[in-house]
C-alpha positions as CSV (number, residue, x, y, z in Angstrom):
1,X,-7.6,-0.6,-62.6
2,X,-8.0,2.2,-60.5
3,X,-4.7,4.0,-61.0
4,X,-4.2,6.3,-64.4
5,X,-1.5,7.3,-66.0
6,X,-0.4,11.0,-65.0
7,X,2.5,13.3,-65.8
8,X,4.3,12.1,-63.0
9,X,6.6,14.9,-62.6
10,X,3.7,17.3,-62.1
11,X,2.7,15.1,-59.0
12,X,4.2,16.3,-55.2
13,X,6.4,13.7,-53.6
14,X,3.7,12.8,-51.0
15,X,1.0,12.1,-53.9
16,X,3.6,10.0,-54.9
17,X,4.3,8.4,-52.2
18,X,0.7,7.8,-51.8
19,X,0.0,6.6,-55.4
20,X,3.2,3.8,-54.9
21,X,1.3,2.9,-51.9
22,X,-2.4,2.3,-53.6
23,X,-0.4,0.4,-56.6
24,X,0.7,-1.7,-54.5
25,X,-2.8,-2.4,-52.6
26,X,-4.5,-3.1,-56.3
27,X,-1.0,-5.2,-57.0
28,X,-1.9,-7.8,-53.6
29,X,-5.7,-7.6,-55.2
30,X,-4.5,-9.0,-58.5
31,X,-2.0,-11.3,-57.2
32,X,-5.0,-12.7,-55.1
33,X,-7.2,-12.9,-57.8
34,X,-5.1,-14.4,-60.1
35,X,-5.2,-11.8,-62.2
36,X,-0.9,-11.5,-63.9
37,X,-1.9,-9.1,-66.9
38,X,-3.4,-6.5,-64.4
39,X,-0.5,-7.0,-62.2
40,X,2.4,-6.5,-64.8
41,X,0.5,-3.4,-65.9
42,X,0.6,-2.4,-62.0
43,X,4.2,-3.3,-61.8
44,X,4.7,-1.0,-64.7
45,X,3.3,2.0,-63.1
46,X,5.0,1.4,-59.6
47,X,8.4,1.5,-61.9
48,X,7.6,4.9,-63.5
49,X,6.6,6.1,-59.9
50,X,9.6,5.1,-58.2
51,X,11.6,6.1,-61.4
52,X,10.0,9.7,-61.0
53,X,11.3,9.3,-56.7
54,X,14.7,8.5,-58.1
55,X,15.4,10.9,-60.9
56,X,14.2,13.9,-58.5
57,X,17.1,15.9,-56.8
58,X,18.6,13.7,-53.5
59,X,16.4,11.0,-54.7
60,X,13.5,10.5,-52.9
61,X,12.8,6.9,-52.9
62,X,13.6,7.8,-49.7
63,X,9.9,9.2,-49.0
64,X,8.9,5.4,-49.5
65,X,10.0,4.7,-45.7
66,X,7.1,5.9,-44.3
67,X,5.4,3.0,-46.4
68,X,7.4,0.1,-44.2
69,X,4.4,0.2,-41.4
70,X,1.9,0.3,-43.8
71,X,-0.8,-2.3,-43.5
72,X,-0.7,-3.9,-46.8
73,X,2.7,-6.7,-47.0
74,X,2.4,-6.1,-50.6
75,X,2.9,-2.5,-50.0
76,X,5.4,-3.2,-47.4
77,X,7.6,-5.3,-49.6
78,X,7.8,-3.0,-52.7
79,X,9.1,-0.3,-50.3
80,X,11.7,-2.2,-49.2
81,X,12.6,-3.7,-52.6
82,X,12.2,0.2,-53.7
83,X,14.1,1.6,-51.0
84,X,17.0,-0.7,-51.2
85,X,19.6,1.3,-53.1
86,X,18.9,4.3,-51.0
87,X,18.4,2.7,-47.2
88,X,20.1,-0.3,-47.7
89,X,20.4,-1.4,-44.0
90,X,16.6,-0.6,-43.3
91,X,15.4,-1.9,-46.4
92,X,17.0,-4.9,-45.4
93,X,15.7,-5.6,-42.1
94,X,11.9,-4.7,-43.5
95,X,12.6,-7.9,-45.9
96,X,13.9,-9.7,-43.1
97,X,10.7,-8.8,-40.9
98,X,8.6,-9.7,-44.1
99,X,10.0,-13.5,-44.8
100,X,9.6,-14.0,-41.4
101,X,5.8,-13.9,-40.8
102,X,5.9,-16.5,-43.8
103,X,2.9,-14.4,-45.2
104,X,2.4,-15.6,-48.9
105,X,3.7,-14.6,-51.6
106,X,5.3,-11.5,-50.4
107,X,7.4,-13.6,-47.5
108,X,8.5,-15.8,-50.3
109,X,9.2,-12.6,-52.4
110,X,11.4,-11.4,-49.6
111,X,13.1,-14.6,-49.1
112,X,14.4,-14.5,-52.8
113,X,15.2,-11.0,-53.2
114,X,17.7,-11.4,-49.9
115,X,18.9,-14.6,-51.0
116,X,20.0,-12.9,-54.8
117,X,20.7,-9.9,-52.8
118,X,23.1,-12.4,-50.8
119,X,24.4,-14.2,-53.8
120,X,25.5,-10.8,-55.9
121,X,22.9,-11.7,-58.3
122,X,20.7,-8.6,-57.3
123,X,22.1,-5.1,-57.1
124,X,20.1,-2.5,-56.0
125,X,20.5,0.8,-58.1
C-alpha cells in the first residue's frame, strides 16, 4: 500500500483532496486484483480523510468536486458518494452519469447507492 497514515489535520485541503483521490486509484487496483483486505484498509483511510474534509470549518468535502472529472470511476464514485451530504444535486447526477456507462463495479456501486438513496435506506450525513 502506497498511502501512510499521517496527522491528517496537519495536511492542506488540496493534499487532501489529492490523497482521497490516490486512495481511491490503489482502491480500483485492489478491487481488480482481488485483493478485499487491502481494500477495507483503503476504505479506512478514505473515511478518516473525508472525516478530516467534514470536521474542518464549512466542511470541505466540498473540495472533492474537483474529483468528479477525474479519470479513475473508482475515484469518481467515492467523490460523489463523499460529496453527497454536502452537494446533494451534483453528487447525484455524477452517480447517475456513473451507472450509466455500466462500467463494473463502480456502475453497479452507483446503481445501489441511488436506489437506497431512493428507498430512505441511505442518508447522507
Amino acid at each position: 500500500m502506497n498511502v501512510k497514515r499521517v496527522r491528517l489535520a496537519d495536511v492542506s485541503t488540496e493534499d487532501l483532496v489529492d490523497r482521497f483521490a490516490q486512495i481511491g486509484v490503489e482502491q480500483d487496483q485492489a478491487l481488480l486484483g482481488g485483493q478485499i483486505a487491502k481494500f477495507n484498509r483503503l476504505f479506512e483511510l478514505m473515511s478518516d480523510v473525508s472525516n478530516e474534509l467534514k470536521a474542518r470549518t464549512g466542511d470541505h468535502r466540498r473540495s472533492l468536486v474537483r474529483l468528479y472529472e477525474y479519470p479513475n470511476m473508482q475515484v469518481r464514485l467515492k467523490a460523489a458518494k463523499h460529496t453527497l451530504a454536502v452537494l446533494p444535486i451534483e453528487a447525484r447526477q455524477q452517480l447517475e452519469s456513473i451507472a450509466e456507462t455500466h462500467w463494473m463495479p463502480q456502475a453497479g456501486d452507483a446503481g445501489m447507492c441511488l436506489e437506497l438513496l431512493d428507498n430512505g435506506t441511505f442518508k447522507p450525513s
